[in-house]
C-alpha positions as CSV (number, residue, x, y, z in Angstrom):
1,X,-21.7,20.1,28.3
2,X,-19.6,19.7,25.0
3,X,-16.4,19.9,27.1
4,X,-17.9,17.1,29.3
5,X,-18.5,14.9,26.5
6,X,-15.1,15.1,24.9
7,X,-13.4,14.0,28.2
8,X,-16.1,11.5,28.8
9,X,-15.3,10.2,25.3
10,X,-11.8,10.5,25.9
11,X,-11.9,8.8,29.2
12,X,-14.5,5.9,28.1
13,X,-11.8,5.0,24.8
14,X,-8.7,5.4,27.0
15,X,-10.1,2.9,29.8
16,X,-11.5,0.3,26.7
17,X,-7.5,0.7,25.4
18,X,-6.2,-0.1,28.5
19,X,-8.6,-2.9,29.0
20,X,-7.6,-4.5,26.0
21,X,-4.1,-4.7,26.4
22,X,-4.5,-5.9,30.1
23,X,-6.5,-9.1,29.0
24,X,-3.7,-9.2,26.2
25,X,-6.5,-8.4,22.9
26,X,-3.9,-6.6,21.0
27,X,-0.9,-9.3,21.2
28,X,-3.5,-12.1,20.3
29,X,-4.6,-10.1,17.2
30,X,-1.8,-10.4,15.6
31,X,-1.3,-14.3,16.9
32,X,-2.1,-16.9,14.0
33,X,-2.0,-19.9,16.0
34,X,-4.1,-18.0,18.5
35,X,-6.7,-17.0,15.9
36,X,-7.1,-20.1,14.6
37,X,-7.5,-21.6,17.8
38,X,-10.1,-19.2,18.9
39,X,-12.2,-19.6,16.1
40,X,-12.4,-23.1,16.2
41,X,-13.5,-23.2,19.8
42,X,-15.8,-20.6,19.4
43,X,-16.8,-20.6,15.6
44,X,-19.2,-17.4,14.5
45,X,-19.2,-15.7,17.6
46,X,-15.4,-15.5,17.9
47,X,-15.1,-14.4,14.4
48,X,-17.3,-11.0,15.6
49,X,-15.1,-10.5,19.0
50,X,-12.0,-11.1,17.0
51,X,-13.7,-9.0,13.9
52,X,-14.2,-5.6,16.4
53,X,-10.7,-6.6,18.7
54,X,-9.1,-6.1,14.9
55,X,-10.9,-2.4,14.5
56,X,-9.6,-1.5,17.9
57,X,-5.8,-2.7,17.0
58,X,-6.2,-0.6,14.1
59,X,-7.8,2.0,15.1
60,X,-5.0,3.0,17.7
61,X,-2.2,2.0,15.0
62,X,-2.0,-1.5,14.7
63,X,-0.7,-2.7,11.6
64,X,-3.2,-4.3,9.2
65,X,-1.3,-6.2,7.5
66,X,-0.3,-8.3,10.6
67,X,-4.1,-9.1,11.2
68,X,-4.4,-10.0,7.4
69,X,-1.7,-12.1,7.9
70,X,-3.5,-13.9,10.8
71,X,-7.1,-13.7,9.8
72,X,-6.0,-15.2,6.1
73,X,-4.0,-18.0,7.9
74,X,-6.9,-19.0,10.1
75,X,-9.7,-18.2,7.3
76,X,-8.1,-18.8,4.5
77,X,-7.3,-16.0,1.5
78,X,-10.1,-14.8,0.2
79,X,-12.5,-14.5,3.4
80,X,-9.3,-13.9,5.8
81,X,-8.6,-10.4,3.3
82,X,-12.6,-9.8,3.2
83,X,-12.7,-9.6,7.2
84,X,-9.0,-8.2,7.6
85,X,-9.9,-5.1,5.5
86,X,-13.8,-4.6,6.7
87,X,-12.3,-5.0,10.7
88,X,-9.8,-2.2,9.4
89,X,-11.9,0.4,7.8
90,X,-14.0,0.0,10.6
91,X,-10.8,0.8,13.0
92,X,-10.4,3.7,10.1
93,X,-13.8,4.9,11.0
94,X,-13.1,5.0,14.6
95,X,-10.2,6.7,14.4
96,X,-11.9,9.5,12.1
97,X,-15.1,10.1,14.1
98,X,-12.4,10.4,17.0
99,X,-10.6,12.8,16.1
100,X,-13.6,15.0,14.3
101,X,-15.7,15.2,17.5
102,X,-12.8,14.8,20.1
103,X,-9.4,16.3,18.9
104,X,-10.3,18.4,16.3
105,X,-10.4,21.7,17.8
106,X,-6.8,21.1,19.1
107,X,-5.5,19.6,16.1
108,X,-6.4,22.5,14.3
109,X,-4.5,25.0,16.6
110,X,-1.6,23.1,16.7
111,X,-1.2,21.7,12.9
112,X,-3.3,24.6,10.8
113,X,-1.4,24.7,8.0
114,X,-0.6,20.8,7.6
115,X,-4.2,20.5,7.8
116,X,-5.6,22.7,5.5
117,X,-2.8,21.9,2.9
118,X,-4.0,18.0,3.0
119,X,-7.8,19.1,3.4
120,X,-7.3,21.2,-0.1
121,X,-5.5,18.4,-1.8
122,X,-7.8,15.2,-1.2
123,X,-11.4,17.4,-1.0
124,X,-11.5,16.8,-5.0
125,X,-11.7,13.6,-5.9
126,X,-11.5,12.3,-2.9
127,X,-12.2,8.9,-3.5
128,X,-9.2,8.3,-6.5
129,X,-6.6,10.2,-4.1
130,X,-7.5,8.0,-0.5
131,X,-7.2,5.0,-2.6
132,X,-4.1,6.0,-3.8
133,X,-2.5,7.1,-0.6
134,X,-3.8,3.5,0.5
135,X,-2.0,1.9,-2.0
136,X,1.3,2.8,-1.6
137,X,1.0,4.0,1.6
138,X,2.6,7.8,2.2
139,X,2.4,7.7,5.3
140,X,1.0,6.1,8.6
141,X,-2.4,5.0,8.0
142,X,-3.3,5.9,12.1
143,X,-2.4,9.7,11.2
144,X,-3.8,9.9,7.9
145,X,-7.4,9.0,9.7
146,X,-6.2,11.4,12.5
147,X,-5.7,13.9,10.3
148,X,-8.6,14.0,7.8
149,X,-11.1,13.5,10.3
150,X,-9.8,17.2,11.5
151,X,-10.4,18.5,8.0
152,X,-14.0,19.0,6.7
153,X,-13.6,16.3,3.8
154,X,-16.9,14.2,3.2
155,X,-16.3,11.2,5.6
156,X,-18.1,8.8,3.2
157,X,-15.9,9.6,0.5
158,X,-12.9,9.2,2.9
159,X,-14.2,5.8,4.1
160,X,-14.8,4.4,0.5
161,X,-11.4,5.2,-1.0
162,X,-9.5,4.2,2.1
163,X,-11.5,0.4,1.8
164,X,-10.8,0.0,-1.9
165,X,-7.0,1.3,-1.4
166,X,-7.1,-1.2,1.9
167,X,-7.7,-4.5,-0.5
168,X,-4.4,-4.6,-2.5
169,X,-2.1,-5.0,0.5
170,X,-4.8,-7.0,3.0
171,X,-4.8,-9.3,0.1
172,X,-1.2,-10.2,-0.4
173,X,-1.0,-10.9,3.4
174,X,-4.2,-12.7,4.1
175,X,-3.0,-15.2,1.4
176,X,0.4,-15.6,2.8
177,X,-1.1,-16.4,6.0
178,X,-3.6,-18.7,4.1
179,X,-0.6,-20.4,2.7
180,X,1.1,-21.2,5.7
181,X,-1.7,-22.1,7.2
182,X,-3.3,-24.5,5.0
183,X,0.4,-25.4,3.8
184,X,-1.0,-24.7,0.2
185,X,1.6,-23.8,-2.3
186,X,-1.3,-22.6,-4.5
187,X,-2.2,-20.0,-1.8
188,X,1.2,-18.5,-1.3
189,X,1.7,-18.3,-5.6
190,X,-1.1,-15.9,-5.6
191,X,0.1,-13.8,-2.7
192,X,3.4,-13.3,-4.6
193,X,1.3,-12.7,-7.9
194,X,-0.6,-10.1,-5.8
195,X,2.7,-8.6,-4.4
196,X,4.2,-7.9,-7.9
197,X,0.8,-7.0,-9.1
198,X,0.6,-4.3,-5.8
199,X,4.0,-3.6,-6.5
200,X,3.8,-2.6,-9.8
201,X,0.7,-0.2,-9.3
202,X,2.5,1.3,-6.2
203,X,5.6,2.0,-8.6
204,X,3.7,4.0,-11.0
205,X,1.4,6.1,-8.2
206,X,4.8,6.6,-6.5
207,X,5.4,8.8,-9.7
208,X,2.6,11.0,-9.5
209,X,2.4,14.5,-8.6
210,X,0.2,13.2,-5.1
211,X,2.7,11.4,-3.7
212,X,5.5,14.8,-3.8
213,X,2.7,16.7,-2.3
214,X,1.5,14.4,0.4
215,X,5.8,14.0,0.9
216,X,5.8,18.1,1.0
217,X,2.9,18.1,3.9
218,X,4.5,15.2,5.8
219,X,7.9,16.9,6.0
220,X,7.0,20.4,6.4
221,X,7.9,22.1,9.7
């Protein structure tokens, strides 16, 4: 019955995937112009289908910061980042729960000792070190969700460091978009601000002892 599930699961996310990209969801996510468009036309209700089309993109490694980018230039900064990054931890979330319940079993086999290694360095303070991988980031953010939802670290803790490291980047973008968008000069100033700002703290967590040992577990054979 367990076995049954997991295809079921399997099959039922695979089909969704492919459904998606037939009605072309995933090259419209990433579309400005289109985004705007959409949510003009069809106001709140296209801002949820777009909102849960943008956990979907990211859950099977769609880069956030191109639907920042799109949901800031049709929202504007602020509320474009506030969506961007909520539509992505929710894609995070997905793509945790998938693997836990789904993959982990063969994960495990296949990766043990990658696996344990990263469950033993982010199950302390889990929070600080996810928004700190976030931040810079170490490494893709579809594998880190892959692989921590194989580990036994506490999901919540997981989820709320990966939101908070989520924000610096989602806002740079979103308010890049927002200044194309709106043409406002003011806009695009505080994305650069943001970018130096981001820039700066990713710099000095660079230094830090996480980011050799995260390195170490990415490049081990």
């Amino acid at each position: 019955m367990k076995r049954f599930a997991k295809i079921l699961s399997v099959i039922t996310v695979l089909s969704l995937v492919i459904y998606a990209f037939q009605q072309g969801a995933f090259a419209t996510v990433a579309d400005s112009n289109w985004i705007a468009e959409y949510l003009a036309e069809q106001g709140d209700k296209g801002l949820v289908v777009l909102f849960f089309i943008g956990a979907a993109y990211t859950s099977v490694g769609g880069p956030r910061q191109f639907m920042a980018f799109a949901f800031g230039f049709a929202l504007g900064g602020i509320k474009g980042a506030l969506v961007g990054s909520l539509s992505a931890l929710l894609g995070c979330v997905l793509t945790f729960y998938f693997a836990r319940f789904v993959f982990r079993d063969s994960l495990k086999k296949r990766f043990q000792s990658k696996l344990t290694r990263l469950e033993n360095l982010i199950v302390h303070r889990t929070i600080l070190k996810m928004i700190m991988i976030r931040i810079l980031p170490l490494s893709s953010n579809f594998l880190t969700n892959l692989a921590a939802g194989s580990t036994h670290i506490s999901a919540w803790r997981f989820f709320t460091g990966s939101g908070i490291g989520f924000i610096p980047q989602m806002m740079v973008f979103s308010f890049a978009g927002a200044g194309l968008g709106l043409s406002d000069n003011t806009s695009l100033l505080i994305s650069a601000g943001l970018f130096v700002c981001a820039s700066i703290i990713a710099f000095y967590l660079y230094k830090t002892r996480l980011r050799q040992q995260i390195s170490e577990i990415i490049e081990d054979k």
